[in-house]
VOPAGU-2260 file (C-alpha; in pm, 1 decimal, decimal comma):
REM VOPAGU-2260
SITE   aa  ch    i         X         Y         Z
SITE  UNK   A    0     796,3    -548,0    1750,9
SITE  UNK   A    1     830,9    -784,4    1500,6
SITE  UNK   A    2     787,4    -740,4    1115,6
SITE  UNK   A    3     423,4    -866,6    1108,9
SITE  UNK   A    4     306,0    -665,9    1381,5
SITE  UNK   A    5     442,3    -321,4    1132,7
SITE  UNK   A    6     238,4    -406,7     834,9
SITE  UNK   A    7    -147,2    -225,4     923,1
SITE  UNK   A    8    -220,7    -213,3     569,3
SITE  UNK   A    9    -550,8    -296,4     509,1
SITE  UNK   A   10    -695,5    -196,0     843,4
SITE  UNK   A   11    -932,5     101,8     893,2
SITE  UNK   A   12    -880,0     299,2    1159,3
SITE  UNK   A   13   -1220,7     511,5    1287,3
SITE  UNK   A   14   -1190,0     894,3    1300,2
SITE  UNK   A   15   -1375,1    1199,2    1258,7
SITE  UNK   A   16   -1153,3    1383,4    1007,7
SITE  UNK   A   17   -1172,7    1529,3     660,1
SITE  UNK   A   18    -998,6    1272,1     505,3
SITE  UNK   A   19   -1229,1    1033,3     633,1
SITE  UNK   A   20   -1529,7    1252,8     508,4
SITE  UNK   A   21   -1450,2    1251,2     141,5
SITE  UNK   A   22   -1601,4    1016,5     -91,3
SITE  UNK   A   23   -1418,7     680,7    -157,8
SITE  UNK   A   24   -1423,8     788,9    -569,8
SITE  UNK   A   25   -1245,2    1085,2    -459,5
SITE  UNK   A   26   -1014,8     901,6    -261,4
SITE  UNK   A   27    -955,1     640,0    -482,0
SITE  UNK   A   28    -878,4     859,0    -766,1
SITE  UNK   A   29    -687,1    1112,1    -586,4
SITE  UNK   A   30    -459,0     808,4    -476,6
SITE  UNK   A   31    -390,5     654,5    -808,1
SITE  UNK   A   32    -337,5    1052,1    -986,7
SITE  UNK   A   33     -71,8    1094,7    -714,4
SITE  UNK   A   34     120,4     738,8    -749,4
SITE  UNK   A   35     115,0     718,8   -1061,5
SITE  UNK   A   36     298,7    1171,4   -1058,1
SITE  UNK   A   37     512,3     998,4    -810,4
SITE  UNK   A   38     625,9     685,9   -1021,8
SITE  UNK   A   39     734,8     960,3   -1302,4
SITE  UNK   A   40     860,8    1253,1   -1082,7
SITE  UNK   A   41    1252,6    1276,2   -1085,8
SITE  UNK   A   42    1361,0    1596,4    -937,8
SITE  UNK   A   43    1415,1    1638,6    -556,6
SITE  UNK   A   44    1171,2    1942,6    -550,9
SITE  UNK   A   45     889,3    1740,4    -653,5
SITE  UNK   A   46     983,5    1455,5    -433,5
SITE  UNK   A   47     992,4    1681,2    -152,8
SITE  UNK   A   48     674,5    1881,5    -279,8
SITE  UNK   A   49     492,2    1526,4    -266,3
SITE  UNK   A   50     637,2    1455,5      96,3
SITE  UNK   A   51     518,1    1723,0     227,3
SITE  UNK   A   52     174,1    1705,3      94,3
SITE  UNK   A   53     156,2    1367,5     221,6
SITE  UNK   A   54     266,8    1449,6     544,4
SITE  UNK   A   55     -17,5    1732,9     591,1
SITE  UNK   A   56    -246,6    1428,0     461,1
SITE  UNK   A   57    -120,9    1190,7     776,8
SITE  UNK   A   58    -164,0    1451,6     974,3
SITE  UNK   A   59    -507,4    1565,8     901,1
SITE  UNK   A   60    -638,6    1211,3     902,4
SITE  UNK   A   61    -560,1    1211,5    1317,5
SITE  UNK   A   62    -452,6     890,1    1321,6
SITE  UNK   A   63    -137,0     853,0    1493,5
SITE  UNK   A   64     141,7     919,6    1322,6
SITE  UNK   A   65     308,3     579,2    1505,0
SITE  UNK   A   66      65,1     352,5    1242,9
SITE  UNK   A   67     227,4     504,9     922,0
SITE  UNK   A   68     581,0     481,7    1097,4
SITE  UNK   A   69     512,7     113,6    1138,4
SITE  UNK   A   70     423,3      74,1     774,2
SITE  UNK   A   71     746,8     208,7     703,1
SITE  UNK   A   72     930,5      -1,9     909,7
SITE  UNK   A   73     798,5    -300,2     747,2
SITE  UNK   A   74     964,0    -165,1     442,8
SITE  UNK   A   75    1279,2     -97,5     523,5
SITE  UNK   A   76    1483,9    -427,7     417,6
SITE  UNK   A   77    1310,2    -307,8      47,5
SITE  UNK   A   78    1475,4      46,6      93,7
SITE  UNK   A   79    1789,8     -82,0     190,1
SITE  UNK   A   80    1826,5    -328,0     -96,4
SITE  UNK   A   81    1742,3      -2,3    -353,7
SITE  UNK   A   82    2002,8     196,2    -206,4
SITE  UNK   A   83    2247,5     -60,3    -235,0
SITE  UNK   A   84    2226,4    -204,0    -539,7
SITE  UNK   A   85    2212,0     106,5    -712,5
SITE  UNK   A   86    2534,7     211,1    -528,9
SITE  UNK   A   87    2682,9     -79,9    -655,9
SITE  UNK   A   88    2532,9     -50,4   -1029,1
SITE  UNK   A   89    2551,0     293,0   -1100,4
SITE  UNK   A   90    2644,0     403,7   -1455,1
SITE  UNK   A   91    2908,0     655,2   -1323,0
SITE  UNK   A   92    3298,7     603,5   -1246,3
SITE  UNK   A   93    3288,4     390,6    -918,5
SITE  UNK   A   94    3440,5     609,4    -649,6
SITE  UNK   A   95    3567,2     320,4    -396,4
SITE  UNK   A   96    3651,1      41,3    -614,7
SITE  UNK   A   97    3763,1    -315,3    -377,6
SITE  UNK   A   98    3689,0    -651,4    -387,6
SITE  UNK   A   99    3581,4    -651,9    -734,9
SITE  UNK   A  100    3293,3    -420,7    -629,7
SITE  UNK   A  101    3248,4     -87,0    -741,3
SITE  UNK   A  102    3072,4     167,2    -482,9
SITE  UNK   A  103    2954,7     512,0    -587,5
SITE  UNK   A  104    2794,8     805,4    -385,0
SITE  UNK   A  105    2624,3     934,3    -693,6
SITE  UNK   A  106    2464,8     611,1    -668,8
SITE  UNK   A  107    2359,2     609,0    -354,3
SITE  UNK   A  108    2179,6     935,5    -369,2
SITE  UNK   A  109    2010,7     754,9    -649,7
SITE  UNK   A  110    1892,4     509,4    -467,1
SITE  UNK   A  111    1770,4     705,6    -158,0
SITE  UNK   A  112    1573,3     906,1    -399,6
SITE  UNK   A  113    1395,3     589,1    -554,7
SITE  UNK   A  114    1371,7     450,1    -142,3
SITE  UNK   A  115    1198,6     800,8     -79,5
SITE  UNK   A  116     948,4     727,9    -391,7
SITE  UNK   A  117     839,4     372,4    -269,6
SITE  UNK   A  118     763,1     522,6      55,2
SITE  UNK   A  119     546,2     788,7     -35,8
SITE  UNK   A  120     353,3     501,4    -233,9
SITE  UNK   A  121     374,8     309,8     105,2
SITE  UNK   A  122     222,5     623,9     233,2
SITE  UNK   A  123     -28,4     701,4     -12,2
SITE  UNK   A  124    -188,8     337,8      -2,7
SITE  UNK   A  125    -190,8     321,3     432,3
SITE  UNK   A  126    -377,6     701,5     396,9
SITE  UNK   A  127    -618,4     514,5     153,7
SITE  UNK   A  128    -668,1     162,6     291,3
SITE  UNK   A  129    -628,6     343,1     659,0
SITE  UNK   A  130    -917,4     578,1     637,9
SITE  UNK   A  131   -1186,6     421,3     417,0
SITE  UNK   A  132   -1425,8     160,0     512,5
SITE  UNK   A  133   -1391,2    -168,3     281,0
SITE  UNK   A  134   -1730,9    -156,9     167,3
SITE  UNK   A  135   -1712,6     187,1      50,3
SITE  UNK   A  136   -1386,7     105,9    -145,0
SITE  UNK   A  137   -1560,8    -185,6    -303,7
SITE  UNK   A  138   -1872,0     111,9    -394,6
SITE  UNK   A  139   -1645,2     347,9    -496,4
SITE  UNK   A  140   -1424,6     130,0    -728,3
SITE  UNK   A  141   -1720,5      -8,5    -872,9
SITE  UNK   A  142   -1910,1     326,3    -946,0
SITE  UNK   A  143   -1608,4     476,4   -1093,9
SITE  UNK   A  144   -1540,0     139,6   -1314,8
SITE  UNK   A  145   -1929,7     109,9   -1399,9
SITE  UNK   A  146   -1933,8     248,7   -1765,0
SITE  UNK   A  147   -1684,0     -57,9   -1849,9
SITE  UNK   A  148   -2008,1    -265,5   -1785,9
SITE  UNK   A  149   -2130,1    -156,8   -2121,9
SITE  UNK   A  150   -1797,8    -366,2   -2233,4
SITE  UNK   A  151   -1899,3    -702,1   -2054,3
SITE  UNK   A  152   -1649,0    -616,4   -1815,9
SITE  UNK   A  153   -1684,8    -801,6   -1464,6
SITE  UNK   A  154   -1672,7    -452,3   -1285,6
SITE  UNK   A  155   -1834,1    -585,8    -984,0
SITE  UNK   A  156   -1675,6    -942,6    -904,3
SITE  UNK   A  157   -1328,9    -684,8    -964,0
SITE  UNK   A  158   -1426,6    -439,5    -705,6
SITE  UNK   A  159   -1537,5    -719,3    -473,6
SITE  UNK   A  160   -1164,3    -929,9    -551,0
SITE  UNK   A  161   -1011,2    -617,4    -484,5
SITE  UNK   A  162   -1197,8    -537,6    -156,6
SITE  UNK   A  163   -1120,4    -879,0       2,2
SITE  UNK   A  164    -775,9    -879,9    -101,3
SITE  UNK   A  165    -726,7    -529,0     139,5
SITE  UNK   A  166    -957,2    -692,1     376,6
SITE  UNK   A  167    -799,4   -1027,3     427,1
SITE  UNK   A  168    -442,0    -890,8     425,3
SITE  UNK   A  169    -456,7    -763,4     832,6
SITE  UNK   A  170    -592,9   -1169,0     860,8
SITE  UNK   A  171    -290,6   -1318,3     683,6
SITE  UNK   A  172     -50,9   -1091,1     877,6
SITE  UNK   A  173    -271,6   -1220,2    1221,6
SITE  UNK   A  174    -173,5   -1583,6    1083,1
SITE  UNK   A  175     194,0   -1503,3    1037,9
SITE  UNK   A  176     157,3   -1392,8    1336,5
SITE  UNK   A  177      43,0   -1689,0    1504,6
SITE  UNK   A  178     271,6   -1912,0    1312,4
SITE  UNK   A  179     551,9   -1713,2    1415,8
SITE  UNK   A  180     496,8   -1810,7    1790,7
SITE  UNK   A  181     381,0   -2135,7    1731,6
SITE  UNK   A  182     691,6   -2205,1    1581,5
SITE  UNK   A  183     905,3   -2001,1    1871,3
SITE  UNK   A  184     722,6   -2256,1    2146,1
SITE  UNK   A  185     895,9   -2514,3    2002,8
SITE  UNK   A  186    1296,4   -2342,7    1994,8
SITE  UNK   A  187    1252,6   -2185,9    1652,7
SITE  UNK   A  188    1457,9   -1829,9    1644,1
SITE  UNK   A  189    1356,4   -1510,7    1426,4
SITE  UNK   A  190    1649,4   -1350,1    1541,5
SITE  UNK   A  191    2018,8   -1221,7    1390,4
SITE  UNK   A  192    2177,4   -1121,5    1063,6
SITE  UNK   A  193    1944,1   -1003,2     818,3
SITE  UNK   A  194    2077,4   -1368,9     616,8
SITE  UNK   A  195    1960,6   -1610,4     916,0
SITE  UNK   A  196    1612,0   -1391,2     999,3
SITE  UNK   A  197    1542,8   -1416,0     606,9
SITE  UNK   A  198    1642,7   -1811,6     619,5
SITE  UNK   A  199    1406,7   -1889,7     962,9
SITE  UNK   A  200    1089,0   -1680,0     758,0
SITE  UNK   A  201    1131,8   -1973,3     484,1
SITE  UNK   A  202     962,7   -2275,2     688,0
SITE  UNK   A  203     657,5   -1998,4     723,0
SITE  UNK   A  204     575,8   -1997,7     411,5
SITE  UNK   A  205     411,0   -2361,8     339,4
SITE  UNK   A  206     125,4   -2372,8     626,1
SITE  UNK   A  207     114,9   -2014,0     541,4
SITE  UNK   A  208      -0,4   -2073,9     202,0
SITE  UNK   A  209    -217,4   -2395,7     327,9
SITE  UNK   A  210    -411,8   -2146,1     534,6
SITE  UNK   A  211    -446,3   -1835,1     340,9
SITE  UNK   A  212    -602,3   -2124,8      57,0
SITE  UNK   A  213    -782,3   -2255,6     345,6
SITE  UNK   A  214    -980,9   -1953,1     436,8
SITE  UNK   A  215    -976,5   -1884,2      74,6
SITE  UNK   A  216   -1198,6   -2178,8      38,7
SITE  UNK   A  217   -1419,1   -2150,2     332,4
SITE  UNK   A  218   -1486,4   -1827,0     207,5
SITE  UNK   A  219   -1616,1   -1961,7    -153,6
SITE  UNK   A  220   -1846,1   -2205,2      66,0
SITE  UNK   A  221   -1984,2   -1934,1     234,5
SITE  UNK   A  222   -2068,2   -1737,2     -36,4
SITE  UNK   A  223   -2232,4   -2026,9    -247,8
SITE  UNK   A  224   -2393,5   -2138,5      81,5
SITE  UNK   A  225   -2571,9   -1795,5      80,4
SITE  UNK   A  226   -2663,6   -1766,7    -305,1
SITE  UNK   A  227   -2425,4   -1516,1    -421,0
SITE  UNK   A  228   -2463,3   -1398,6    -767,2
SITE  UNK   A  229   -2247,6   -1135,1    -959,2
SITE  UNK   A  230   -2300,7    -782,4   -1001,4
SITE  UNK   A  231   -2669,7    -844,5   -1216,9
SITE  UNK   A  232   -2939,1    -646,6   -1039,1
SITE  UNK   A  233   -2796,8    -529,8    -750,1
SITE  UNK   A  234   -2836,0    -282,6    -530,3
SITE  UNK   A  235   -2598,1     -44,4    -287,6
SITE  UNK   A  236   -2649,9     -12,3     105,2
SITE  UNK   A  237   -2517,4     327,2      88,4
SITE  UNK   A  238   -2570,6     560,5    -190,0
SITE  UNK   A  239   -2259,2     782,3    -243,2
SITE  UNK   A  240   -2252,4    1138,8    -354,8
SITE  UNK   A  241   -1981,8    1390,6    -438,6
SITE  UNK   A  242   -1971,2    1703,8    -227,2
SITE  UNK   A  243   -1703,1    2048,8    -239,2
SITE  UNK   A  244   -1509,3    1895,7     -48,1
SITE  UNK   A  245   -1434,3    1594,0    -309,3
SITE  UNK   A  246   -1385,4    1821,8    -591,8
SITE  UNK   A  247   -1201,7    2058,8    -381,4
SITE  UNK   A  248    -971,0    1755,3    -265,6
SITE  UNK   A  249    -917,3    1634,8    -651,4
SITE  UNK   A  250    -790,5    1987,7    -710,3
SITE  UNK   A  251    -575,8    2018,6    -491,4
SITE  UNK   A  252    -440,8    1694,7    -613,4
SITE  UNK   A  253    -417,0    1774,7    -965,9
SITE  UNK   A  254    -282,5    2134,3    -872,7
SITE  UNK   A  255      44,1    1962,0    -718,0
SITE  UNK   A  256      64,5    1688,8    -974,2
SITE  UNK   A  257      77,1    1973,0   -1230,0
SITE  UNK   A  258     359,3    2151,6   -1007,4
SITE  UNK   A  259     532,4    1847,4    -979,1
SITE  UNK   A  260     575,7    1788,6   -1343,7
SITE  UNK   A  261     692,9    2168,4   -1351,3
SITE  UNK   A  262     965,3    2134,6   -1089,1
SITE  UNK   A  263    1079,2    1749,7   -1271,6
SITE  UNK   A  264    1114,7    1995,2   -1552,4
């Protein structure tokens, strides 16, 4: 399994749970509250408080637990690189000092705790992107941004850039994909030292690009070929509406985030 087939950002994945159930405002919000307590959380209690309430989320979504592996996986080159370069920069006396390079454990626990931070923001964004529909993340973002209208602000075309960047990333991993063997079928090798897989993803890159602008543009066509306006006068498919079990989600969320900030304490 190769790197592009990890990534399932981006892709919604249909399933009769409660996560699934609760309003994409409540989603949305209870995603950015609990990034943004992980970004400033420091302790390993918290960490581990966090992990574990994300872990009851994967569960209780009953997707399998495989798909937010494979996001993971994806990630791991980034995880690697934290740990070492904090080993190798850490503040404290070096403890193995050769080659001119100074290696310390204290460091490396360091960077295993920032590694275990960017994947519970891997986490919280595939539980998001995972089990909400597209459309209803382009409603939701746009009801709760919808007083900023009063402002001038585009809240509409944001939501809708927003909504096709999530929705076009599974297509621009499918291209990769398809680049990938095209390039393969004619002696091309993705395989080796971290170095020579990094320096045979390079030549990707360029029809990569020309694609992704490609369907960029075809897209623009399409929409102008239909008469798409902005946000003026519109009207939702779906009306949303906030049950118990969206507040009751949001405080459970602000509950740990206030915990959290107790144990980085």
């Amino acid at each position: 399994m190769n790197l592009w087939q990890n990534i399932t950002l981006g892709r919604y994945f249909p399933a009769d749970s409660i996560v699934h159930r609760l309003d994409p405002r409540a989603k949305l919000l209870a995603t950015v509250v609990i990034m943004f307590t992980i970004m400033l959380t420091e302790s390993w209690p918290a960490l581990l408080l966090w992990t574990a309430l994300l872990g009851a989320a994967m569960l209780s979504t009953r997707i399998p637990f495989r798909i937010f592996v494979r996001n993971l996986r994806a990630f791991l080159w980034l995880f690697g690189i934290t740990i070492l370069l904090h080993a190798l920069t850490s503040s404290t006396a070096p403890e193995v000092a050769r080659w001119s390079f100074a290696f310390s454990w204290s460091g490396v626990g360091m960077g295993v705790k920032y590694a275990l931070r960017l994947g519970l923001l891997v986490i919280a964004a595939a539980i998001l992107s995972n089990t909400t529909i597209p459309t209803d993340l382009t409603d939701g973002l746009e009801r709760l941004l919808r007083p900023l209208q009063r402002f001038k602000f585009p809240v509409h075309e944001l939501a809708l850039m927003t909504t096709m960047a999530l929705r076009f990333a599974p297509t621009i991993v499918e291209e990769a994909q398809r680049i990938q063997r095209a390039q393969i079928s004619r002696g091309a090798r993705f395989e080796g030292s971290l170095l020579q897989r990094v320096q045979a993803l390079v030549p990707m890159l360029v029809p990569l690009f020309v694609s992704t602008f490609n369907r960029a543009d075809e897209l623009a066509v399409a929409m102008e070929a239909r008469c798409y306006q902005g946000g003026e006068n519109r009207v939702s498919y779906r009306e949303l509406a906030w049950r118990r079990r969206d507040w009751a989600a949001l405080g459970v969320v602000a509950g740990m985030s206030l915990l959290a900030f107790h144990l980085s304490r």
